[in-house]
N, C-alpha and C positions, 0 to 999 in steps of 0.2 A: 472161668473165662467167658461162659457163656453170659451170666448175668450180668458182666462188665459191656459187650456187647450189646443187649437189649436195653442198657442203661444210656448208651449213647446215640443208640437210632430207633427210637419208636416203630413197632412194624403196622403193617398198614392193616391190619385186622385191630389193632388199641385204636387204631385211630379212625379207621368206620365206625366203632363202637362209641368214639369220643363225639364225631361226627351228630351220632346218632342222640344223644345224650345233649348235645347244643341245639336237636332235632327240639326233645321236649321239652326243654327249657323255654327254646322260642312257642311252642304249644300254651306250654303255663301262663309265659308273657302276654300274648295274645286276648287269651281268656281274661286277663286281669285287666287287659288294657279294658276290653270289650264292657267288661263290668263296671270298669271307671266311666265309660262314654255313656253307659246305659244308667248309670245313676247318680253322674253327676251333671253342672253344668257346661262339661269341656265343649266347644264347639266340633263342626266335624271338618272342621281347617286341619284337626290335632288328629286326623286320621291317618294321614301318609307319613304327615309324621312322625305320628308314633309308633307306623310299622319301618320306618327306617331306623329308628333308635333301637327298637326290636331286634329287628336284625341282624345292624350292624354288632352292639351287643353281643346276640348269638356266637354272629362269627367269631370274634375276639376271644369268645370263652373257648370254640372248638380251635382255634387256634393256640389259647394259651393249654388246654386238656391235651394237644396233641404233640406239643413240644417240651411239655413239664416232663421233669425227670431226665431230658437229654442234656446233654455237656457243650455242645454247639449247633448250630445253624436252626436256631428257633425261629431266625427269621422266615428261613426257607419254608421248616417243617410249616409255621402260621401261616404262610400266603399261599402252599400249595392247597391247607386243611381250608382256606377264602373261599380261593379259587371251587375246588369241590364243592364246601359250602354253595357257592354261588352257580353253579352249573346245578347241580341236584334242584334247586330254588326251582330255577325257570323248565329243568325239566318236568318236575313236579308240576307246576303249573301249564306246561304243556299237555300233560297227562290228565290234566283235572278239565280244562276249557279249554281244548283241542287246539289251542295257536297260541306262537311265542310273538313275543315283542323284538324284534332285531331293531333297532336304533341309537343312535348316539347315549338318548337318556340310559337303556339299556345296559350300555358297555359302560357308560360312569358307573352304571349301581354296581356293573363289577370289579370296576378298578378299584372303586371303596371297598367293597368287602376284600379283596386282594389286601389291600392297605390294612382295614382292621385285622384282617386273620395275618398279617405281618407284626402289627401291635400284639396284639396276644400271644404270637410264640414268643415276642422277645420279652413277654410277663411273663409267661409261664416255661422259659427257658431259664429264668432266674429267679422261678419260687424254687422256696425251701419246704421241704415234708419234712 
């Protein structure tokens, strides 16, 4: 009974760790990108850009890692695992260069990552292992 149970509601210790694991994926990405801009010709217009594709990315994977394996509400489990994603984001950067960004641009970056960490539980509410 019990593993029917964990099959259909992810606990919130799988999913910090899932969390944590879209953490270095976004790390990997980063470094690649950085390596791409350092030895290619990409301009640096492809900077912010290519840390939102990053990102969003990220989120999507910690939202599809965190709703995979449950029977329903991947959408919910994806937007709440966004939302975290995207709070940790700017707390992190809080912590790193001591002031946060409060502004409109702000809360779009969050309502997209909300949105992709929504696309990804409902991908990974309907992978197959």
């Amino acid at each position: 009974m019990k593993a029917s149970a964990e099959k259909r509601a992810p606990g919130i210790g799988r999913c910090l760790v899932n969390l944590a694991t879209a953490y270095a994926v976004t790390v990997v990405l980063v470094m690649l990108f950085a390596l791409l801009l350092c030895y290619t010709d990409i301009g640096e217009e492809w900077v912010s850009r290519g840390a939102r594709i990053i990102t969003l990315f990220s989120v999507a994977l910690a939202g599809a890692l965190c709703a995979s394996g449950g029977r329903r509400g991947g959408w919910l489990i994806g937007g709440i695992s966004g939302a975290l994603y995207m709070v940790a984001l700017y707390a992190l950067g809080y912590i790193i260069f001591g002031e946060i960004e409060l502004s409109a641009v702000s809360a779009l970056r969050v309502l997209y990552g909300l949105l992709a960490g929504v696309v990804g539980g409902i991908i990974g509410i309907n992978m197959k292992k």
